[in-house]
C-alpha positions as CSV (number, residue, x, y, z in Angstrom):
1,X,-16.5,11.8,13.3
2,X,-14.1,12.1,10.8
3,X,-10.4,11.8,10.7
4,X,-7.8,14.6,10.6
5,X,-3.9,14.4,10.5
6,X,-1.2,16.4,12.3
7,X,2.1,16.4,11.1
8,X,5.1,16.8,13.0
9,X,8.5,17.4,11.7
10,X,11.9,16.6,13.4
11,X,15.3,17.1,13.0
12,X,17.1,14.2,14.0
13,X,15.9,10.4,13.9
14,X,16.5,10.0,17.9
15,X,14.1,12.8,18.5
16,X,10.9,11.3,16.0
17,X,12.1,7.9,17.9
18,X,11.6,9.4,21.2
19,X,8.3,11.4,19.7
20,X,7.0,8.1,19.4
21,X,7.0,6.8,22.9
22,X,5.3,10.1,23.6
23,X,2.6,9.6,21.3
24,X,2.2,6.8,22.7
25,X,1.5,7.9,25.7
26,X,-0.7,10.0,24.9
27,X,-2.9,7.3,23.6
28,X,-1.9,7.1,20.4
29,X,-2.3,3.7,19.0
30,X,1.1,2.2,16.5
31,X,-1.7,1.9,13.9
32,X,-2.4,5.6,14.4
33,X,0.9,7.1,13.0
34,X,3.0,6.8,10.1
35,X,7.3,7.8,10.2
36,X,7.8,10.2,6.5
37,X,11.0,10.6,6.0
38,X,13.4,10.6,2.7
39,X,16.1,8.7,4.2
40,X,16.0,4.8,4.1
41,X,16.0,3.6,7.9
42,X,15.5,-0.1,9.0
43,X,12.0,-1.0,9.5
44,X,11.0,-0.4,12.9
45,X,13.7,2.0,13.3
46,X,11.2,4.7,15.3
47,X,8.7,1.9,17.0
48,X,6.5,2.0,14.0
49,X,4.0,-1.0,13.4
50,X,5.2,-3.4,10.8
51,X,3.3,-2.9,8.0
52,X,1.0,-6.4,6.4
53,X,1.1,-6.3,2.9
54,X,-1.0,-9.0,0.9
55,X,1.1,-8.1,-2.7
56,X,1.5,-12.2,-2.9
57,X,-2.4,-12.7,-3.3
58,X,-3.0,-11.0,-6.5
59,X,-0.6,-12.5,-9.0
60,X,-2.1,-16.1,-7.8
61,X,-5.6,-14.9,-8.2
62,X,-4.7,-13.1,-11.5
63,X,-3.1,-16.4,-12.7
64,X,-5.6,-18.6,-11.2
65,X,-8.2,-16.6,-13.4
66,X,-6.3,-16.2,-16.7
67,X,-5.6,-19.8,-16.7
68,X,-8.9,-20.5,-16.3
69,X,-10.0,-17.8,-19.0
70,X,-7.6,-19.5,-21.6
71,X,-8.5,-22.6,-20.8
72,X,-12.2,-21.5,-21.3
73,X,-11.7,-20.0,-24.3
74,X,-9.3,-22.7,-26.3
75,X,-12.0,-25.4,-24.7
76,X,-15.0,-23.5,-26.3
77,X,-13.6,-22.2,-29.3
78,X,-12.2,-26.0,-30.4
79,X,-16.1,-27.6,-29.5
80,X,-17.7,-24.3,-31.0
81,X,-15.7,-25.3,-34.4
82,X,-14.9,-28.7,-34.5
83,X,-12.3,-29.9,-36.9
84,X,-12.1,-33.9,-37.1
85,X,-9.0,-34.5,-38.3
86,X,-7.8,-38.3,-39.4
87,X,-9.4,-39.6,-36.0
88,X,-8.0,-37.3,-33.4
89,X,-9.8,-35.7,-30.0
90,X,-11.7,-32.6,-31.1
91,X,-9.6,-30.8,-27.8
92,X,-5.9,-30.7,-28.5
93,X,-4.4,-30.4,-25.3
94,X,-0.6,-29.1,-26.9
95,X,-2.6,-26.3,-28.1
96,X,-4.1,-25.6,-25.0
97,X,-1.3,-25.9,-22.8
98,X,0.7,-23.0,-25.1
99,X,-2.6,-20.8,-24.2
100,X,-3.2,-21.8,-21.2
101,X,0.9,-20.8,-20.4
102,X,0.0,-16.9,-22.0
103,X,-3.5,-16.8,-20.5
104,X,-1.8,-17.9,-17.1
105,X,1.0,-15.0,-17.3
106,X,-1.0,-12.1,-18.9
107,X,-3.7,-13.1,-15.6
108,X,-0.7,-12.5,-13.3
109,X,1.1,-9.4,-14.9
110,X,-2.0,-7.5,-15.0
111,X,-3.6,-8.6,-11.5
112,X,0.2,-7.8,-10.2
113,X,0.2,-4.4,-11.5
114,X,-3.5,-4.0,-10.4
115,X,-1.9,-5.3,-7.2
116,X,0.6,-2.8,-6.8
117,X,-2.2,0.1,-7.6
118,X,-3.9,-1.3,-4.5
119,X,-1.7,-1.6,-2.0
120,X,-0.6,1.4,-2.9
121,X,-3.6,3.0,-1.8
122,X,-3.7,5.0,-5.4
123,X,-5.6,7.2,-6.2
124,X,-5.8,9.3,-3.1
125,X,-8.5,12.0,-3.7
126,X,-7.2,13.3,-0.2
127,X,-3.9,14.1,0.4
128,X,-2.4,14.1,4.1
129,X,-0.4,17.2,5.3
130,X,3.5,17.1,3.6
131,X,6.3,19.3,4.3
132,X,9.2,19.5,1.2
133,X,11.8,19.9,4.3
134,X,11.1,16.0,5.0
135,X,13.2,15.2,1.7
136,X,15.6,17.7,2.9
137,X,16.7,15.3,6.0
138,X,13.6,16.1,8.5
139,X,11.5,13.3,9.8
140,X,8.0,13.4,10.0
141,X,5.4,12.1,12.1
142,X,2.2,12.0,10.5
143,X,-0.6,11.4,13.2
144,X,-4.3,10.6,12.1
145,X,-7.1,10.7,14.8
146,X,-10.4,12.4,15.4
147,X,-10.9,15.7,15.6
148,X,-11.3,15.5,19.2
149,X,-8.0,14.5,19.8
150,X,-6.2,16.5,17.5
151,X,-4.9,19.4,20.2
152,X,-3.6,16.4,22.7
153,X,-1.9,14.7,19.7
154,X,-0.2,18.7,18.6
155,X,0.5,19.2,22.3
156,X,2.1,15.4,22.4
157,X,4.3,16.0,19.2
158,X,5.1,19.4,20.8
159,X,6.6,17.5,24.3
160,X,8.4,15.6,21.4
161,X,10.5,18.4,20.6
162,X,9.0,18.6,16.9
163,X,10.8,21.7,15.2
164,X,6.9,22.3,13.5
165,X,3.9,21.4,13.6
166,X,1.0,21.3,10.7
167,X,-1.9,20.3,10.5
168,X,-4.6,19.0,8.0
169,X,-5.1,22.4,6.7
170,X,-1.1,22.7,5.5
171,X,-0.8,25.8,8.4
172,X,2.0,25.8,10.7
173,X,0.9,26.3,14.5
């Protein structure tokens, strides 16, 4: 079964609030719908789920690793040429530590960045339904369920007073 989305656009943020005990209702689960809207509101503002982002793992992974590349790499490339100086170790650790620093950062800038890409959910080869009005002042309620339930959840955004309705296809009903 696969997945569709219905959008519905409102006017005001007191009606998309309300829309979303209707959803609800309907049997609509808070993990089901997402509130568009081109104003900033507080989170939780329309009874949306809190959103769980994980942004925090990937710059300690990505600094974890690049340590451990620099480390590698200053390690093997000291023992793969060794250069006995007057007596001292073959591994220097101050010249480890400055690459090991610079391994450490680049690791977390790029995993960061990579990161961001992620949790972003970029690329998207498959765009949900998007009305310009919404950055205009409308709010939108963008529903995703099966295709089953895509006429209750139109007829529940409809009891919502939604101004339009559209679904996957970018047609207004």
């Amino acid at each position: 079964m696969a997945n569709k989305s219905v959008l519905g656009l409102f006017d005001n943020a007191d009606t998309a609030a309300d829309a979303t005990d209707v959803l609800l209702e309907a049997g609509c689960a808070q993990e089901d719908f997402d509130v568009l809207t081109g104003s900033p509101y507080p989170e939780g503002a329309f009874g949306e789920k809190n959103p769980k982002h994980h942004i925090y793992v990937f710059p300690l992974v990505g600094a974890l690793m690049g340590l451990s590349v620099a480390l590698l790499l200053t390690a093997g490339t000291q023992l793969a040429y060794p250069m006995v100086t007057g007596g001292k170790p073959i591994l220097a650790f101050p010249a480890m530590t400055i690459i090991g620093y610079e391994g450490t950062l680049l690791g977390a800038v790029i995993f960061t960045i990579l990161g961001i890409i992620f949790e972003s959910r970029l690329p998207r080869p498959k765009l949900d339904p998007y009305d310009p009005r919404i950055t205009e002042g409308y709010i939108g309620l963008l529903v995703t369920c099966t295709e089953e339930k895509v006429d209750v959840m139109e007829q529940a955004l409809r009891r919502g007073k939604a101004v339009d309705v559209i679904h996957e296809k970018g047609r207004a009903l």
